[in-house]
OpenMM code with the backbone's topology and positions (N, CA, C; nanometers):
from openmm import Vec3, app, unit

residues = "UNK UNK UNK UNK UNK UNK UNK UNK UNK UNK UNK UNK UNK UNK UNK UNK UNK UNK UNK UNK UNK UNK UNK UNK UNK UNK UNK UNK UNK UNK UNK UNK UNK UNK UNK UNK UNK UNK UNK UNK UNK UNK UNK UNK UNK UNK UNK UNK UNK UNK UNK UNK UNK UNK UNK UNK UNK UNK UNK UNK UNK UNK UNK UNK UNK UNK UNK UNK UNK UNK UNK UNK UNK UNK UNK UNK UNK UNK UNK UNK UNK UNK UNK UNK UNK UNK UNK UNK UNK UNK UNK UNK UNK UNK UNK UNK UNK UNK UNK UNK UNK UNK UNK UNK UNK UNK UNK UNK UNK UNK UNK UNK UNK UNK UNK UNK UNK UNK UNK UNK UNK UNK UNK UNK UNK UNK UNK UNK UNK UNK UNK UNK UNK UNK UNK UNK UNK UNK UNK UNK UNK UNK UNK UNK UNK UNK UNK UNK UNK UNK UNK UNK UNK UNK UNK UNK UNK UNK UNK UNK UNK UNK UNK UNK UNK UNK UNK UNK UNK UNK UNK UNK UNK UNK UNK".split()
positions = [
    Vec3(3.4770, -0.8268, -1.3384),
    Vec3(3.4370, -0.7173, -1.4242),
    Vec3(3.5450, -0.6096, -1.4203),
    Vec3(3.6111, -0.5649, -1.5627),
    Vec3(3.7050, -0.4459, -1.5786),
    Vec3(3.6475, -0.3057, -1.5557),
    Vec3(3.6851, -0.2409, -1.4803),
    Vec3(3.6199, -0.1003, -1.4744),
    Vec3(3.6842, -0.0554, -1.6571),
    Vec3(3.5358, 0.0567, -1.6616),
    Vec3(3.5572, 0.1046, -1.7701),
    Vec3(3.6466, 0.2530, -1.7708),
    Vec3(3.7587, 0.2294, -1.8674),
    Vec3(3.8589, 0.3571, -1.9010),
    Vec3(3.7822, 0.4634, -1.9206),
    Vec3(3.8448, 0.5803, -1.8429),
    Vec3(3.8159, 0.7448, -1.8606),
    Vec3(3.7531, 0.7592, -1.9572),
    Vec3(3.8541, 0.7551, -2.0600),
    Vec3(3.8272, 0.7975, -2.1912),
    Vec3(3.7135, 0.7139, -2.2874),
    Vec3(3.6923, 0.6645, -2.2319),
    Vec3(3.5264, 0.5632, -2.3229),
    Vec3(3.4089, 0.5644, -2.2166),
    Vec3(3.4044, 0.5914, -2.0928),
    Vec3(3.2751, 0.6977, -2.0237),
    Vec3(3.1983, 0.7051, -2.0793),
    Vec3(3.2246, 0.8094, -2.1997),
    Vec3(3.1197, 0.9366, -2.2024),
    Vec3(3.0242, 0.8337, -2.3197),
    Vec3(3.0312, 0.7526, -2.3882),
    Vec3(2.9404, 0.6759, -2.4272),
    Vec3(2.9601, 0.5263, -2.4352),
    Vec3(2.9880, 0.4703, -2.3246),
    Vec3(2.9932, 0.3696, -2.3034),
    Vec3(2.8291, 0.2771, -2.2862),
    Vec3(2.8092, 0.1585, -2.3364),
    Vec3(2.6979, 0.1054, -2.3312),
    Vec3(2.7062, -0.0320, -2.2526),
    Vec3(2.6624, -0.0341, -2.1553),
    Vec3(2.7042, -0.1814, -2.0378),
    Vec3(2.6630, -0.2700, -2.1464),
    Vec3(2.7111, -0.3566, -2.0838),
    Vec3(2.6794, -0.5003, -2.1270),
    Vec3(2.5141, -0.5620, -2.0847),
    Vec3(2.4630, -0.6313, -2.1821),
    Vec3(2.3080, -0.6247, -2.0844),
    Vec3(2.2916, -0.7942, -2.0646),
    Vec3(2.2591, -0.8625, -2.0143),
    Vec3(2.1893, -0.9820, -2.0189),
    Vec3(2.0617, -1.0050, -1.9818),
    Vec3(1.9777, -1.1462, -2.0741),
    Vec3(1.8289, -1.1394, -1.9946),
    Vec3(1.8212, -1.1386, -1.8321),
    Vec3(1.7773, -1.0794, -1.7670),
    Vec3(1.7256, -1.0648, -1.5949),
    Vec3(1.5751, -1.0734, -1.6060),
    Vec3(1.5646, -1.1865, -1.5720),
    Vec3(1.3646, -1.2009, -1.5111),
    Vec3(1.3432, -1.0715, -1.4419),
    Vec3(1.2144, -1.0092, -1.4529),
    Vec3(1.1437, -0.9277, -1.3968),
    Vec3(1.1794, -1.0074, -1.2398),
    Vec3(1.0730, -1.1273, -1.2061),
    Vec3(1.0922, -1.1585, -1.0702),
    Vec3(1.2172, -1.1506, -1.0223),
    Vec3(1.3128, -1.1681, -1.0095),
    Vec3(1.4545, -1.1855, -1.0035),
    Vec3(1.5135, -1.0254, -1.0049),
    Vec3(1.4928, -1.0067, -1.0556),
    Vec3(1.4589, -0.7870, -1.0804),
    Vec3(1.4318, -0.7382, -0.9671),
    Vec3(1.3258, -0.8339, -0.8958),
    Vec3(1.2295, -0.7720, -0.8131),
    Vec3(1.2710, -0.8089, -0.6784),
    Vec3(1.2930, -0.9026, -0.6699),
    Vec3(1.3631, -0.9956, -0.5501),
    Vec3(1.4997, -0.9594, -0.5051),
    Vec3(1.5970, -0.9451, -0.5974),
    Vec3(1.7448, -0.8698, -0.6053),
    Vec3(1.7007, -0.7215, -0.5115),
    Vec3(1.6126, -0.6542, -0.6414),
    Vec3(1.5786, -0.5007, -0.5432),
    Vec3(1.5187, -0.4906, -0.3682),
    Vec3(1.4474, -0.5304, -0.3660),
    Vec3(1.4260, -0.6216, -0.2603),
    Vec3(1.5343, -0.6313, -0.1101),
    Vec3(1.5987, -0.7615, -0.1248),
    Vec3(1.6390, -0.8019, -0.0642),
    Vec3(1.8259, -0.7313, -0.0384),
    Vec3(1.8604, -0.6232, -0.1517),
    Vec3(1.9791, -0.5172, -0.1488),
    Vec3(1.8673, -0.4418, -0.0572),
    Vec3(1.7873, -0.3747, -0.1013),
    Vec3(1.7487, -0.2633, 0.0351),
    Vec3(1.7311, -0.2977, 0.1450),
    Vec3(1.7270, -0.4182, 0.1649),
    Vec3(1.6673, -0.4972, 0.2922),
    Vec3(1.7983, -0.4715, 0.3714),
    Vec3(1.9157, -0.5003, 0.2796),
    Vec3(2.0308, -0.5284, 0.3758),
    Vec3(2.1303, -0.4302, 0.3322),
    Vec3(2.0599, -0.3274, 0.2765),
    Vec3(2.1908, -0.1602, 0.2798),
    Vec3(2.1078, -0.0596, 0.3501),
    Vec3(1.9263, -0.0269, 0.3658),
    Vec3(1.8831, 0.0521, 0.4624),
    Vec3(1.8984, 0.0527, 0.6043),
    Vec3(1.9266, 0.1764, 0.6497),
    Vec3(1.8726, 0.1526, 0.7674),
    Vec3(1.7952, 0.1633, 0.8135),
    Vec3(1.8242, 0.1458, 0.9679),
    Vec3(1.6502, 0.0776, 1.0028),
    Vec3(1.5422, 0.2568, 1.0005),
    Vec3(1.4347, 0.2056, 0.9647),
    Vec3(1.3618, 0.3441, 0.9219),
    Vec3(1.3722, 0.3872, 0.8146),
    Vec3(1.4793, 0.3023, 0.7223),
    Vec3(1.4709, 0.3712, 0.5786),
    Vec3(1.3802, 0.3360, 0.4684),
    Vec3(1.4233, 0.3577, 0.3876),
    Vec3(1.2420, 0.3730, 0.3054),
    Vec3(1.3015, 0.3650, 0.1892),
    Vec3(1.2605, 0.2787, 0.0847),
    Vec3(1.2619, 0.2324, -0.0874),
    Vec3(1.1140, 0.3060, -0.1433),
    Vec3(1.0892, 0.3446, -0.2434),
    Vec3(1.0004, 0.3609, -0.3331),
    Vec3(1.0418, 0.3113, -0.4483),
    Vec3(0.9550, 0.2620, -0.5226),
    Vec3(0.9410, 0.2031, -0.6874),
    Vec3(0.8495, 0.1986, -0.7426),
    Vec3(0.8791, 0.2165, -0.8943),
    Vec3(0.7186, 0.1916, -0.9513),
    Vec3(0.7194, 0.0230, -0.9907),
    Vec3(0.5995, -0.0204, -1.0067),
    Vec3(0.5788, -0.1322, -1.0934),
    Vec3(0.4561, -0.1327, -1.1772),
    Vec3(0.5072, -0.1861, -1.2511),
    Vec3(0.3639, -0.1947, -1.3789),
    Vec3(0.2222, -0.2804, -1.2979),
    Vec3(0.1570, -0.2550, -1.3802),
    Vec3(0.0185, -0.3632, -1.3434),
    Vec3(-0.1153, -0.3382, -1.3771),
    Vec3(-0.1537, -0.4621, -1.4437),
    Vec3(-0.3119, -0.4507, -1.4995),
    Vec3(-0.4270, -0.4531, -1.4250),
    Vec3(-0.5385, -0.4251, -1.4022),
    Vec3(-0.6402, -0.4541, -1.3694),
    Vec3(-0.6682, -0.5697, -1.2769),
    Vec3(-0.6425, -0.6659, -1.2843),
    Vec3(-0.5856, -0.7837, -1.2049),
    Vec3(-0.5521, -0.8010, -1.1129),
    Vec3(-0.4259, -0.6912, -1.0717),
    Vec3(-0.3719, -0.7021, -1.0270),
    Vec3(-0.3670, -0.6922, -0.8637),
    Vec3(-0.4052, -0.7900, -0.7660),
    Vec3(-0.4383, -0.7642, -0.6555),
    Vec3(-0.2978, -0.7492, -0.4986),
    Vec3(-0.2942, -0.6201, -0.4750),
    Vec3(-0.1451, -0.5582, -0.3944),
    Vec3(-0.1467, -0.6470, -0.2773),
    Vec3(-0.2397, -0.7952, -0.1880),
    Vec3(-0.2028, -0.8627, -0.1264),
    Vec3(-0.1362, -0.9496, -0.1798),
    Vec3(-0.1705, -1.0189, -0.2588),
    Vec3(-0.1145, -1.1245, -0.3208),
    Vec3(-0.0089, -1.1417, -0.4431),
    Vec3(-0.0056, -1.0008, -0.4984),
    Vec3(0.0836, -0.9279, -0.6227),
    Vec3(0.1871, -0.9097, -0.6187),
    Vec3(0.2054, -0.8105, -0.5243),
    Vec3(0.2921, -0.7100, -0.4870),
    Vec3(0.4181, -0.8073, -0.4146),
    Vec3(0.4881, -0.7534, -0.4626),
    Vec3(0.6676, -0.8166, -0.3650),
    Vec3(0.6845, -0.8123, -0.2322),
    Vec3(0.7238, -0.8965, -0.1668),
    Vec3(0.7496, -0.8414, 0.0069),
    Vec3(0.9028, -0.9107, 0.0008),
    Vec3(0.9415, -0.8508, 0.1580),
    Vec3(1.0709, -0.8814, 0.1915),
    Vec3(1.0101, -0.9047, 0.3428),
    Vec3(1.0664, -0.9940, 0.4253),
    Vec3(1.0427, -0.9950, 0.5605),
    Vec3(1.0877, -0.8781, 0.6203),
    Vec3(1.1918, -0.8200, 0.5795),
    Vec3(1.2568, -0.6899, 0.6737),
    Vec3(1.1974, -0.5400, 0.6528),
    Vec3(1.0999, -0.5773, 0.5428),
    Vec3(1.0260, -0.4111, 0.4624),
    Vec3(0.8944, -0.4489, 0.5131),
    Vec3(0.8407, -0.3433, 0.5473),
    Vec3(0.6961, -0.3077, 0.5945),
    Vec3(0.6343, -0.2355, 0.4645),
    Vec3(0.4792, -0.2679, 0.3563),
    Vec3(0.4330, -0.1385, 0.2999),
    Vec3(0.3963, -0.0224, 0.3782),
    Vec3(0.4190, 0.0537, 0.3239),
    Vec3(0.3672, 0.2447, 0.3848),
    Vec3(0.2793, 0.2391, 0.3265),
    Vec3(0.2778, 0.2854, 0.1877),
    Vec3(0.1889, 0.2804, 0.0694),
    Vec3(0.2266, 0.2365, -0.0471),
    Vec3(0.1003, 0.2320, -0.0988),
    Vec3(0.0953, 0.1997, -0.2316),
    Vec3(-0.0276, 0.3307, -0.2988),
    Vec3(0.0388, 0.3630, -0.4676),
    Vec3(-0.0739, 0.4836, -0.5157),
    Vec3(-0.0428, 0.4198, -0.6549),
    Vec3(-0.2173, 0.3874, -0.6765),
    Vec3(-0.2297, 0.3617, -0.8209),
    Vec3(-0.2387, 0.4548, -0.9403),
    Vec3(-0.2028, 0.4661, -1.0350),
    Vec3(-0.2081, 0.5700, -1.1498),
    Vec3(-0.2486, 0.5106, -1.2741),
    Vec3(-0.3627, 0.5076, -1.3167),
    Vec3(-0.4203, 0.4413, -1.4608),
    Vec3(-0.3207, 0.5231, -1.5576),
    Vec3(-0.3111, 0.4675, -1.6567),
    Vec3(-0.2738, 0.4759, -1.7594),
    Vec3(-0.3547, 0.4469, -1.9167),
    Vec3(-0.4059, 0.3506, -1.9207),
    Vec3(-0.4899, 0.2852, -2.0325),
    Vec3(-0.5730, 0.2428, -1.9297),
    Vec3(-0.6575, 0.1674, -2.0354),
    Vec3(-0.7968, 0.1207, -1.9431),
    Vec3(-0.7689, 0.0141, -1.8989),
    Vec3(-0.6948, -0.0965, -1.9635),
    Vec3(-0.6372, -0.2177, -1.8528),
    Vec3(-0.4924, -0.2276, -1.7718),
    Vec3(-0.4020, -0.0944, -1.8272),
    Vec3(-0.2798, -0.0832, -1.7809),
    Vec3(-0.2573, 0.0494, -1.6537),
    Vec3(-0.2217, -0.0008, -1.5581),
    Vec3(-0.1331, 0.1297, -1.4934),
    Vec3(0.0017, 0.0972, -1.4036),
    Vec3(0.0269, 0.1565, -1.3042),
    Vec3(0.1678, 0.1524, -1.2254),
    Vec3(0.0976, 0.1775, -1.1318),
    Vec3(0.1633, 0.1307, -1.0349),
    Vec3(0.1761, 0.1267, -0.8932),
    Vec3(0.3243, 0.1844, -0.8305),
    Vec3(0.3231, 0.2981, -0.7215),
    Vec3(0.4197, 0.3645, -0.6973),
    Vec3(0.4080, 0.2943, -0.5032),
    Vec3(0.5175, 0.2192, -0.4589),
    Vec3(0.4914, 0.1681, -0.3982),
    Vec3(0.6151, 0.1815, -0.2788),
    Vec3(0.5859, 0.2055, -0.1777),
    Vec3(0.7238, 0.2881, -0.0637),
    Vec3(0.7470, 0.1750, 0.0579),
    Vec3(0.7975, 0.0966, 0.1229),
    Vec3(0.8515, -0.0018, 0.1641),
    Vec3(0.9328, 0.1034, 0.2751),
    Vec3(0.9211, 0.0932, 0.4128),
    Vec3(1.0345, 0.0747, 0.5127),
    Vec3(1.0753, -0.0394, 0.5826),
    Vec3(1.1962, 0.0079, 0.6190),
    Vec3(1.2901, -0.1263, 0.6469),
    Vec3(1.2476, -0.1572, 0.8109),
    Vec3(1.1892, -0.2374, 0.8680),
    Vec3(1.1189, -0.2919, 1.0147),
    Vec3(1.2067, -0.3847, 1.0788),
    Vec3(1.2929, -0.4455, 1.0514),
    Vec3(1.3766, -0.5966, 1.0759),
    Vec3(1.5312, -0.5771, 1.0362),
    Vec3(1.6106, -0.5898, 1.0975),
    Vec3(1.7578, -0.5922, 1.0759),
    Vec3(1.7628, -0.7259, 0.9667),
    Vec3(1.8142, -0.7362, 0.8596),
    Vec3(1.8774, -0.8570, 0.7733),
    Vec3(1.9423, -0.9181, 0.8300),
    Vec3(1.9918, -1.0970, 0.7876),
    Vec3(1.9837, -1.1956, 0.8597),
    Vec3(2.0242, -1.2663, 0.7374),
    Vec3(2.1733, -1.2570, 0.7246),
    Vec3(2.2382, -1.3088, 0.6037),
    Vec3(2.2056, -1.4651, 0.6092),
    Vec3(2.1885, -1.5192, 0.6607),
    Vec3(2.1727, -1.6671, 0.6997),
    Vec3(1.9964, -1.7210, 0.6440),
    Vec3(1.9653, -1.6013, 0.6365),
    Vec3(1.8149, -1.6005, 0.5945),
    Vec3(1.8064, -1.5644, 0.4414),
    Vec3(1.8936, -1.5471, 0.3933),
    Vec3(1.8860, -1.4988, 0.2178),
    Vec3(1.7934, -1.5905, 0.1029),
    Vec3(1.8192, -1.7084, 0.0800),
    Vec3(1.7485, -1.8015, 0.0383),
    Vec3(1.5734, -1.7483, 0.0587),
    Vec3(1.5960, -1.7799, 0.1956),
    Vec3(1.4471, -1.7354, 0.2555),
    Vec3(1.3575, -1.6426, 0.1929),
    Vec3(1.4575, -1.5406, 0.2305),
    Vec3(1.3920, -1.4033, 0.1823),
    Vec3(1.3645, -1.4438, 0.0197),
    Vec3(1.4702, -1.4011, -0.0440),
    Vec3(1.4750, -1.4352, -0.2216),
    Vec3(1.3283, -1.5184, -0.2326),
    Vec3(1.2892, -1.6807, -0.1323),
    Vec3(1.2397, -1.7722, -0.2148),
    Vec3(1.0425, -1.6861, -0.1883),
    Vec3(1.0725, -1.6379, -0.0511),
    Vec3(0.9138, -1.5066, -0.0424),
    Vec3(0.8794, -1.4120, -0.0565),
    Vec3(0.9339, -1.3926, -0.1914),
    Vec3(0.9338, -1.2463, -0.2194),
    Vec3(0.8122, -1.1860, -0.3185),
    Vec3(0.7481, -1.3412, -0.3794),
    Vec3(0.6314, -1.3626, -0.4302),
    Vec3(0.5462, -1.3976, -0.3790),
    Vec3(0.4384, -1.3756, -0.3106),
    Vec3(0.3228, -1.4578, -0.2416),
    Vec3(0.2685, -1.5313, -0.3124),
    Vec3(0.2066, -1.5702, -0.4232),
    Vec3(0.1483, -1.6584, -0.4968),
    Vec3(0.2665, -1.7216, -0.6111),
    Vec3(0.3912, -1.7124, -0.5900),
    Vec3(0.4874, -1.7551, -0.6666),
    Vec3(0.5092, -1.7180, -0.7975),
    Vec3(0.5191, -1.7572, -0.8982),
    Vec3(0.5287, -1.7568, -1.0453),
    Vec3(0.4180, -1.7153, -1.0783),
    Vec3(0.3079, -1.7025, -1.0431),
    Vec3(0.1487, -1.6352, -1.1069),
    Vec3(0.1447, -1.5412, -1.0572),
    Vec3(0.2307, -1.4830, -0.9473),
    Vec3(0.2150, -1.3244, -0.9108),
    Vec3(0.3220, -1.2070, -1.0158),
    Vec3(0.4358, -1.2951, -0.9725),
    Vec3(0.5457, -1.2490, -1.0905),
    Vec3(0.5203, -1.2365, -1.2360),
    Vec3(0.4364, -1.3303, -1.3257),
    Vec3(0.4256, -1.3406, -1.4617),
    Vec3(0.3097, -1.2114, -1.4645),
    Vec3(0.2370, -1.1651, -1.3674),
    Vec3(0.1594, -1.0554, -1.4111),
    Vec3(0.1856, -0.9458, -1.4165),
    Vec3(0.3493, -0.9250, -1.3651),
    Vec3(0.4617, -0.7833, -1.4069),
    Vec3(0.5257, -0.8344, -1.5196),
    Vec3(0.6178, -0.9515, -1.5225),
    Vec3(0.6691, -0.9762, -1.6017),
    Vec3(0.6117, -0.9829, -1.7415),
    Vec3(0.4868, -1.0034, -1.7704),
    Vec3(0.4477, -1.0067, -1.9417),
    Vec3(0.3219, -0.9094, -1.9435),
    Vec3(0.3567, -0.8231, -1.8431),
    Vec3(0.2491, -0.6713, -1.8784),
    Vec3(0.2478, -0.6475, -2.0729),
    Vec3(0.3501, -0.6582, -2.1625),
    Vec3(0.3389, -0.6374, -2.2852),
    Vec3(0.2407, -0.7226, -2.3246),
    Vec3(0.2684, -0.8269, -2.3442),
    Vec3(0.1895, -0.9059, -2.3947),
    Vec3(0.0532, -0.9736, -2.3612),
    Vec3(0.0443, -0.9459, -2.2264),
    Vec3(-0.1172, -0.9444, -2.1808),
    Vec3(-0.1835, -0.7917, -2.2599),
    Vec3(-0.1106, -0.6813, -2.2709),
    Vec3(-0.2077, -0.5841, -2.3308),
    Vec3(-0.2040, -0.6158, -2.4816),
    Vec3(-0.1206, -0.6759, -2.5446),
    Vec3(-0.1645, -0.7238, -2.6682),
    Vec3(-0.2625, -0.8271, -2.6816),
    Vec3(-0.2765, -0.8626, -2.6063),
    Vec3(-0.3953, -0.9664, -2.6352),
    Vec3(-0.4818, -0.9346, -2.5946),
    Vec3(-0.5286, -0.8287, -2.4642),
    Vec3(-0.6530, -0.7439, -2.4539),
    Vec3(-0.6805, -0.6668, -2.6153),
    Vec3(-0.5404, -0.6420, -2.6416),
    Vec3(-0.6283, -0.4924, -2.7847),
    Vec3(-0.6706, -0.5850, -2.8693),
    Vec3(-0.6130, -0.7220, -2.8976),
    Vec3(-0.6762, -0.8334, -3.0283),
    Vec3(-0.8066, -0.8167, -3.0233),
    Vec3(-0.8867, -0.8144, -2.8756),
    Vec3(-1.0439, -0.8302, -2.8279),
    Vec3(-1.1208, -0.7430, -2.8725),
    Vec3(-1.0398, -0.6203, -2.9107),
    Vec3(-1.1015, -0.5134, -2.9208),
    Vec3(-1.1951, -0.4766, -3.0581),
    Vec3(-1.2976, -0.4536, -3.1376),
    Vec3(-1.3077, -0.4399, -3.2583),
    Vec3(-1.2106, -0.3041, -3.3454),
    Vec3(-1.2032, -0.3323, -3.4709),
    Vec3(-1.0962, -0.2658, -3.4890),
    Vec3(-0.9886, -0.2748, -3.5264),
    Vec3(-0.9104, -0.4043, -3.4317),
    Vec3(-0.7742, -0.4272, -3.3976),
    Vec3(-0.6744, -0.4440, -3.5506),
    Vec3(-0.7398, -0.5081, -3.5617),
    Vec3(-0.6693, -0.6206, -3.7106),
    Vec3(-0.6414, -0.4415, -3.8103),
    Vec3(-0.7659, -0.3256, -3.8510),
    Vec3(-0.7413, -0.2654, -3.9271),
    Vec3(-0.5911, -0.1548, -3.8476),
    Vec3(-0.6273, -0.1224, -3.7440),
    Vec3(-0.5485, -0.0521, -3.6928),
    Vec3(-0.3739, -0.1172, -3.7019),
    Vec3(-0.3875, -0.2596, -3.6204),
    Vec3(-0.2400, -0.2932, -3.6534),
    Vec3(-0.1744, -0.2793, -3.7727),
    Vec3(-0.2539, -0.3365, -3.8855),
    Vec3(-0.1778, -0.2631, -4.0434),
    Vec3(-0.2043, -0.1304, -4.0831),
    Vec3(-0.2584, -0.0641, -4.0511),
    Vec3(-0.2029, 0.0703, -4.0691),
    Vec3(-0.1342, 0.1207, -3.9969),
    Vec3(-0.0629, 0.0574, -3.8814),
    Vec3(0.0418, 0.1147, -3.7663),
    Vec3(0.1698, 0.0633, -3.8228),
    Vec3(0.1228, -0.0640, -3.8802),
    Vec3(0.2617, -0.1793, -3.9712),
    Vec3(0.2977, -0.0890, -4.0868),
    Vec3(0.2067, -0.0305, -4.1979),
    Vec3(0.2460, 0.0637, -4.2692),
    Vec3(0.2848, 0.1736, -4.2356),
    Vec3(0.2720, 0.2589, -4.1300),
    Vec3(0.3073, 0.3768, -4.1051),
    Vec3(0.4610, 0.3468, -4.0738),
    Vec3(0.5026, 0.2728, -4.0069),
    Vec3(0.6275, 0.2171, -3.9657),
    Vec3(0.6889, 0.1737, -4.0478),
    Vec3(0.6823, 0.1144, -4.1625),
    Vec3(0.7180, 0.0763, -4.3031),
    Vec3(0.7575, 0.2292, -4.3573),
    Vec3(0.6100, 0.2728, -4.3855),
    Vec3(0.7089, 0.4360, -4.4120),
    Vec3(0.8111, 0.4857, -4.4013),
    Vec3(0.7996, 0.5188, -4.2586),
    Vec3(0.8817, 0.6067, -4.1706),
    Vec3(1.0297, 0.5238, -4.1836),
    Vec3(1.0615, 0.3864, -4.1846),
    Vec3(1.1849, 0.3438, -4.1893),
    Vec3(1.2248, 0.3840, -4.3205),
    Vec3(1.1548, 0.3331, -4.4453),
    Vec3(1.2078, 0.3962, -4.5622),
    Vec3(1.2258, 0.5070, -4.6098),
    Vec3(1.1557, 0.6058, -4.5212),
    Vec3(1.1800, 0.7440, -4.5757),
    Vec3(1.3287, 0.7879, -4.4543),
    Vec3(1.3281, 0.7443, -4.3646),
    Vec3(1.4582, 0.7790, -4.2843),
    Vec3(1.5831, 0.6621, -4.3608),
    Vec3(1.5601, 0.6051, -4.4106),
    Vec3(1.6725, 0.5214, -4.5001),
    Vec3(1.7331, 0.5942, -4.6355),
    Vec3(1.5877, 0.7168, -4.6906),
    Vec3(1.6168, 0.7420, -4.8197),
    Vec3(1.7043, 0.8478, -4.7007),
    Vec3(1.6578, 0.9435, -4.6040),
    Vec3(1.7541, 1.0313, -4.5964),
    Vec3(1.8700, 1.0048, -4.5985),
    Vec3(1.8901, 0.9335, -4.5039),
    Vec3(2.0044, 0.8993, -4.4725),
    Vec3(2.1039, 0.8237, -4.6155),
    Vec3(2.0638, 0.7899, -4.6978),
    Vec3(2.1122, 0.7729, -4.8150),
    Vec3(2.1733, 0.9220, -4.8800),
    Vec3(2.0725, 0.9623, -4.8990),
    Vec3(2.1064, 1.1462, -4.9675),
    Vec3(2.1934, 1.2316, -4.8976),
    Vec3(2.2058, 1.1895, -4.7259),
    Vec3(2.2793, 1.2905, -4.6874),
    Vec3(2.4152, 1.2165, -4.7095),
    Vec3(2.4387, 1.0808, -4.7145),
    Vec3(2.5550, 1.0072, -4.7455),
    Vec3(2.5804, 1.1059, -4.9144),
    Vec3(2.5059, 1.0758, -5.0279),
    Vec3(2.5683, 1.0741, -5.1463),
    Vec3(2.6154, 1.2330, -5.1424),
    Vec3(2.5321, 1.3532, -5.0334),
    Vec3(2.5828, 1.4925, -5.0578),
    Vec3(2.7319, 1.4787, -4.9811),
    Vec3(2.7160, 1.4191, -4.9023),
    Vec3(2.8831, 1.4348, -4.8191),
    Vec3(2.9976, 1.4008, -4.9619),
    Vec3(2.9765, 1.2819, -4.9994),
    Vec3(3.0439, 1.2372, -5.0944),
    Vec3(3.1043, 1.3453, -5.1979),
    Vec3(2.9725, 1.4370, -5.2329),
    Vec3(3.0184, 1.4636, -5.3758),
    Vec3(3.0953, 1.6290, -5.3715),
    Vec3(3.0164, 1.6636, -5.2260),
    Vec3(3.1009, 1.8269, -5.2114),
    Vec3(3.1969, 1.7588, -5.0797),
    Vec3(3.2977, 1.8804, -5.1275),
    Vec3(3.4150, 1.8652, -5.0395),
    Vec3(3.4489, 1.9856, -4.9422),
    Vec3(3.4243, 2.0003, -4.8604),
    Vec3(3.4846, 2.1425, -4.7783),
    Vec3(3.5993, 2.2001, -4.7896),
    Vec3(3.5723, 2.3077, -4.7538),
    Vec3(3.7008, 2.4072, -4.8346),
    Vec3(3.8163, 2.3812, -4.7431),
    Vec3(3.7688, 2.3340, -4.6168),
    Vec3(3.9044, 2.2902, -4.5195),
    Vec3(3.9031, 2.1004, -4.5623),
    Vec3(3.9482, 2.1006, -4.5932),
    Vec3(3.9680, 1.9144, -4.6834),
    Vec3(4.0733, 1.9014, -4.6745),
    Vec3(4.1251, 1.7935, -4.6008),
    Vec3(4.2799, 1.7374, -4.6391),
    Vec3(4.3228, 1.6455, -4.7195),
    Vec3(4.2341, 1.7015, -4.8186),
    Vec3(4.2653, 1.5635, -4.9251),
    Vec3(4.4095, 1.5990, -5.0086),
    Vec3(4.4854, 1.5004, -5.0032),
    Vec3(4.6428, 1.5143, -5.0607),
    Vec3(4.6307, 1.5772, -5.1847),
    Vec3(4.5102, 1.5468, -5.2965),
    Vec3(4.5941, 1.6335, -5.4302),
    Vec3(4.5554, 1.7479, -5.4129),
    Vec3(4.4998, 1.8079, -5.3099),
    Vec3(4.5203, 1.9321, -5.3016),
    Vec3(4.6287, 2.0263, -5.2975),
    Vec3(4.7224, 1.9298, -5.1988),
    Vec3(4.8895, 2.0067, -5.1642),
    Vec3(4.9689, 1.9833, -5.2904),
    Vec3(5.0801, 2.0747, -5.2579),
    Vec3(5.2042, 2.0780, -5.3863),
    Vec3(5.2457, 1.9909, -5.3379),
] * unit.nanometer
topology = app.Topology()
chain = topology.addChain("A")
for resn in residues:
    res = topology.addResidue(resn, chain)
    for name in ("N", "CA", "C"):
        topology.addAtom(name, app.Element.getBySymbol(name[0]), res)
């Protein structure tokens, strides 16, 4: 990887690729495991529905102990979990695999219930009565709003065009 030049900083946009949530989670994880020291302490939030049960859910690392965990509703089937981890165990590079492969207690069914938080609440609101009228009038409102920010942005194009500022360097101006 090229470090990025001074001069393109100030709005530079990384490069992104897909990263699994689990893999997200496991990476975070298992870096604090082996850059804290001992007594040090991670906090994070993570998403999570109703479901969601913090023995069997929640991420571990062999070298992190939970402190706590504090739930915060949000919607009626959605909230976060704010969750603080100290470091109990020196890391054990020889153990990496390890760690990485238990970082899920129930494996792939603990992970997929962070990972597709979107789309489990879309399919709770389908249940809901209602749903069907609300989504098209949310589909039209959004329809709107793009075309009316398209017309602006059209009009403020054709005004640039047609007036010219009095500081203009346009050549037939000069002798």
């Amino acid at each position: 990887v090229r470090p990025v030049l001074e001069e393109y900083r100030y709005d530079h946009v990384a490069q992104t690729r897909p990263y699994a949530v689990s893999d997200v989670m496991a990476d975070l994880l298992n870096v604090a495991a082996m850059t804290l020291v001992m007594g040090g302490r991670l906090t994070y939030v993570i998403p999570s529905m109703l479901d969601f049960n913090e023995e069997e859910d929640l991420p571990r690392h062999d070298c992190l102990k939970v402190v706590s965990v504090c739930y915060q509703p949000l919607q009626t089937e959605l909230g976060r979990r704010t969750v603080t981890m100290e470091k109990v165990k020196e890391y054990d590079d020889r153990k990496r695999d390890e760690y990485l492969e238990g970082t899920w207690v129930n494996g792939p069914q603990s992970a997929e219930k962070v990972a597709n938080i979107r789309e489990r609440l879309i399919e709770a609101a389908k249940k809901k009565p209602g749903y069907e009228e609300k989504a098209a009038w949310r589909k039209q409102k959004r329809k709107e709003t793009k075309e009316a920010k398209k017309r602006a942005k059209l009009e403020g194009a054709d005004q640039g065009v047609n007036s010219k500022s009095p500081n203009s360097n346009d050549d037939s101006e000069r002798g």
